[in-house]
N, C-alpha and C positions, 0 to 999 in steps of 0.2 A: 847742403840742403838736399841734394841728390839722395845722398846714402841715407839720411832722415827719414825720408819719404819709403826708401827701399826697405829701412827696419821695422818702419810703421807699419806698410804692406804685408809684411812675411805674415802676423797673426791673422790679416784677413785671409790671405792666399790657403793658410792652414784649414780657417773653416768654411771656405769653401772645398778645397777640397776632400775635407773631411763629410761633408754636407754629400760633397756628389758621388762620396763611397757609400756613404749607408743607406742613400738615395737607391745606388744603383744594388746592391744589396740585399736591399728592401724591396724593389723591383722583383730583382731573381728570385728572391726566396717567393714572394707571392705567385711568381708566373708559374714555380715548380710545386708549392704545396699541392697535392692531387686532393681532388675532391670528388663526393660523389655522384657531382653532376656533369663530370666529362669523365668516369670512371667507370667502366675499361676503355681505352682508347685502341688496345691490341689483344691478342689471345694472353691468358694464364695458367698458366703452369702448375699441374696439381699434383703434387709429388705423393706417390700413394705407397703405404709401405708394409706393400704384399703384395706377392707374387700374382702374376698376370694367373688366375682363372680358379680363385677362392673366392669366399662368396663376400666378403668384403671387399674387394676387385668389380665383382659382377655388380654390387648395388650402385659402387660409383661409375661406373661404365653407363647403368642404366639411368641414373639420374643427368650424366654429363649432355646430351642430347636439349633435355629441359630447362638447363642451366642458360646454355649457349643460346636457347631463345630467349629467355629472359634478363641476358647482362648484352647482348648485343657481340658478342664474341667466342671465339671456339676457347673452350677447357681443354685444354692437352692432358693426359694421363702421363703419368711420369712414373713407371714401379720403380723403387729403389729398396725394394725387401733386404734385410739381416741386421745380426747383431739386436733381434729384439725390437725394432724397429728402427734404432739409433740411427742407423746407416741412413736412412729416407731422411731424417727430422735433423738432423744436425747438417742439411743441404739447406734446407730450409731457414734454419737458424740463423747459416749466413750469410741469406738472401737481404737485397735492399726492403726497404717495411713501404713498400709501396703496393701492396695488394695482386703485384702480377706475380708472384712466388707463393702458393699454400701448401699446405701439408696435411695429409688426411692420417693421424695417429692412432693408437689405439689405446688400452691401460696400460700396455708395458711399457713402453716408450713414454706417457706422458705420465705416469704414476708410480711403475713398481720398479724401474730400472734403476732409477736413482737410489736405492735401497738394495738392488741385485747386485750393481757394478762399481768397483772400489774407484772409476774414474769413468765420468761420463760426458762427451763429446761436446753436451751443450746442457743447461739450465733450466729444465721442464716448465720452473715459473718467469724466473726473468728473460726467457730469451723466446719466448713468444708471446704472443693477443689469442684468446681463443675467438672463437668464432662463431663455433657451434657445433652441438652435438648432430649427429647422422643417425646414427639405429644404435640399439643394443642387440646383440644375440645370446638367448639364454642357452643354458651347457643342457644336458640329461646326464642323471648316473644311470648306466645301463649292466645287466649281469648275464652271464651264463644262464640259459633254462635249468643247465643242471645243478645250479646254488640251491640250497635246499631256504632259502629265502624270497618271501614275494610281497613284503611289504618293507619301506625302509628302517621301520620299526625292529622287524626280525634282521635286517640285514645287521644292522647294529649289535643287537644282540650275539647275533653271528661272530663277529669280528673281535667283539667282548671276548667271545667265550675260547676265539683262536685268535688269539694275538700275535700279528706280526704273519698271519699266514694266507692272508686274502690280497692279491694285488689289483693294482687298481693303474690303468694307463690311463695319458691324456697328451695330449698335442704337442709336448715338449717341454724344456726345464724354462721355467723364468715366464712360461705363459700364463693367460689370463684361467686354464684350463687348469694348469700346473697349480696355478695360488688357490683355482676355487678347493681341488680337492684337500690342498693341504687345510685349509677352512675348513672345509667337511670334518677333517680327520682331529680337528682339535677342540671342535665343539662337542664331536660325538665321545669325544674323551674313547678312540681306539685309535691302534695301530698298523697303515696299511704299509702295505711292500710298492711305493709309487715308480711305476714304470713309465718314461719318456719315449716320446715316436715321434715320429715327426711330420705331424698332424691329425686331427681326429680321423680320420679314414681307417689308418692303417690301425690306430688305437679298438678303433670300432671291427675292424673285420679281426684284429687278432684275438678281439674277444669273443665274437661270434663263433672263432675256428674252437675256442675251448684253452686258448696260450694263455691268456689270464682271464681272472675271474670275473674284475669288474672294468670300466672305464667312466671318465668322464668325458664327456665330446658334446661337439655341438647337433643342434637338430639336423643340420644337412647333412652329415654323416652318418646318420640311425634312425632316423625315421622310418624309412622304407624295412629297416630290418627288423626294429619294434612295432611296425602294424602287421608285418607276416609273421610274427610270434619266434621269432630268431635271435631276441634278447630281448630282455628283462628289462623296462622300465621302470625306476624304483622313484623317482623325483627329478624335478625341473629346477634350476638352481634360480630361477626368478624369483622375487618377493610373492609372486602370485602364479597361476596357471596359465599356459601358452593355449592360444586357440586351436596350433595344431594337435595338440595332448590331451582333450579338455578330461580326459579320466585320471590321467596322472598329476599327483598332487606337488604344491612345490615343497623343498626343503625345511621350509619354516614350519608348514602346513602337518608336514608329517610326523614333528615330532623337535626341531630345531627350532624352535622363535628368534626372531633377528636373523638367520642364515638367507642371504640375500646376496646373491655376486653374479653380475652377466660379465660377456666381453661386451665390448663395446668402441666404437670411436668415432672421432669426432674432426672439425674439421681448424687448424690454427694458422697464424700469419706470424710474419715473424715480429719481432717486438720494435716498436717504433711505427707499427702501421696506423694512419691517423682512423681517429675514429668515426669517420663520417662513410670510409671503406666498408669498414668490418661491420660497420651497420646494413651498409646498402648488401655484403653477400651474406650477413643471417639472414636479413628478408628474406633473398632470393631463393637459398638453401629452404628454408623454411617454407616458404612456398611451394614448389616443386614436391618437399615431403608430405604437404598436405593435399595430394592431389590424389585421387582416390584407386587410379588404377597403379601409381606409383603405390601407393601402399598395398596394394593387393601382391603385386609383382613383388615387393621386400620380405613379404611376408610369407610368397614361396619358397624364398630363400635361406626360409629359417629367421630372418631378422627382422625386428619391428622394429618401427619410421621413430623416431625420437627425436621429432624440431624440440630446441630450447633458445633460450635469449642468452647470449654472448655470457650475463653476469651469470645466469645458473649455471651453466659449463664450468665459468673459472670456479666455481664454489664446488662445484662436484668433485672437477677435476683436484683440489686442494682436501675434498673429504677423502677421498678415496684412496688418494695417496699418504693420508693418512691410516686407515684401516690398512692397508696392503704393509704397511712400515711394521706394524705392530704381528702380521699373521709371519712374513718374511723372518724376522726376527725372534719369534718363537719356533718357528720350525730351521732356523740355519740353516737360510737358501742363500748359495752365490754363485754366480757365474762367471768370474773370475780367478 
């Protein structure tokens, strides 16, 4: 009777303690799901991937201030520049998806690398949440005084009629700078001689000094040198005109319909981050961008404020990476 009893019992024993496992469980996983009403409970980690004192650096520097009052917590700056961004974004990739790990990207890392690098660290789509876009910064082509060109129209012409004999610098191979000229150069149906630096500064002053002819770079590198008449502004690679340029026309504008290409970046989480997070820091993000002296201060920087919603991001980010696959692959860029 004993042992009866003891065989009877073994299936209760089972679901109970099957009961007070899923119980407990069930417990833990709710006590750990983060949400975003106890979220941030500590500082966050923004793994930025560029070098401490570019102007993409400077804008998250000067937003981090704003953030830290509005989430209740310090932003830590984190540079982890190279490899295109890789090196920053694939830290991030194999962070926990619990919102104290971000990463602030840009096109190449979240769009053209995957197309640049015959192996690449981490999964541009599956392996992050975006979050939100930050600023775009739109490029200038800028020239020699002494091009016998002053509109983009003639510069074209120009380059028609010498083929292969006009070069053109820009920030580096595989960059956002790198892909717009090669864009340029395949819409205009010419051929330039593209020269790599390693950033628009040095792209900018070498064309100043008369070392090559043209360049692409961004505003904060040539501004100063195209309002004192020290190069040639020909076009702004935005869909439309920069407030700093308001005479100089854009790309499209001049004579190329559809030529539209900034850099840009944006900010992502790694994948698994619940969505109740990645909501609470777009608002945040997005607030702070809409704040007036912050966009005054972005905009000296060369860069406009560009809040969006988490879904336009991931659709951008998927547009673009498509356009980039297609310019990439007609011109046979790798970096590898």
């Amino acid at each position: 009777m004993t042992a009866l009893i003891a065989r009877k019992a073994q299936p209760l024993r089972r679901q109970l303690l099957l009961a007070t496992a899923f119980g407990l469980l069930g417990g833990h996983a709710l006590a750990q799901a983060p949400t975003s009403a106890d979220f941030p409970s500590h500082p966050i980690r923004m793994v930025v991937t560029f070098p401490p004192g570019g102007s993409a650096d400077a804008v998250v520097r000067m937003l981090v201030p704003r953030l830290n009052e509005k989430l209740g917590q310090q932003v830590v700056v984190d540079n982890r520049p190279g490899a295109g961004g890789n090196v920053g974004l694939s830290l991030v990739a194999k962070a926990p998806g619990d919102g104290y790990t971000l990463g602030l990207g840009a096109a190449g890392a979240l769009t053209a690398n995957v197309n640049l690098y015959a192996q690449m660290p981490f999964d541009p789509v599956k392996d992050f949440k975006p979050v939100g876009m930050v600023a775009a910064t739109p490029f200038v082509i800028v020239g020699h005084p002494s091009l016998p060109a002053r509109t983009q129209r003639e510069l074209i012409a120009l380059a028609k009629a010498k083929p292969g004999t006009l070069s053109i610098g820009h920030g580096g191979n595989g960059t956002a700078m790198h892909l717009s000229a090669a864009l340029f150069a395949q819409m205009a149906d010419v051929k330039l001689v593209e020269v790599p630096y390693r950033g628009s500064g040095p792209a900018a002053l070498d064309t100043m000094a008369g070392q090559i002819q043209l360049a692409l770079v961004d505003l904060q590198a040539s501004l100063q040198q195209i309002r004192a008449g020290k190069l040639i502004a020909f076009a702004v690679t935005s869909a439309q005109r920069v407030p700093m340029l308001p005479e100089v026309p854009s790309v499209a504008e001049a004579g190329l319909p559809g030529y539209d290409s900034t850099g840009w970046f944006g900010v992502v989480a790694p994948a698994g981050t619940p969505a109740p997070i990645v909501a609470r820091l777009n608002a945040e993000i997005n607030a702070v961008l809409g704040d007036e002296q912050i966009k005054a201060a972005m905009r000296n920087l060369g860069a406009e404020p560009a809040p969006s919603s988490t879904e336009a991001f991931e659709a951008y980010i998927r547009s673009e990476t498509k356009k980039w696959a297609k310019v990439i692959q007609t011109a046979r860029i790798r970096l590898d």
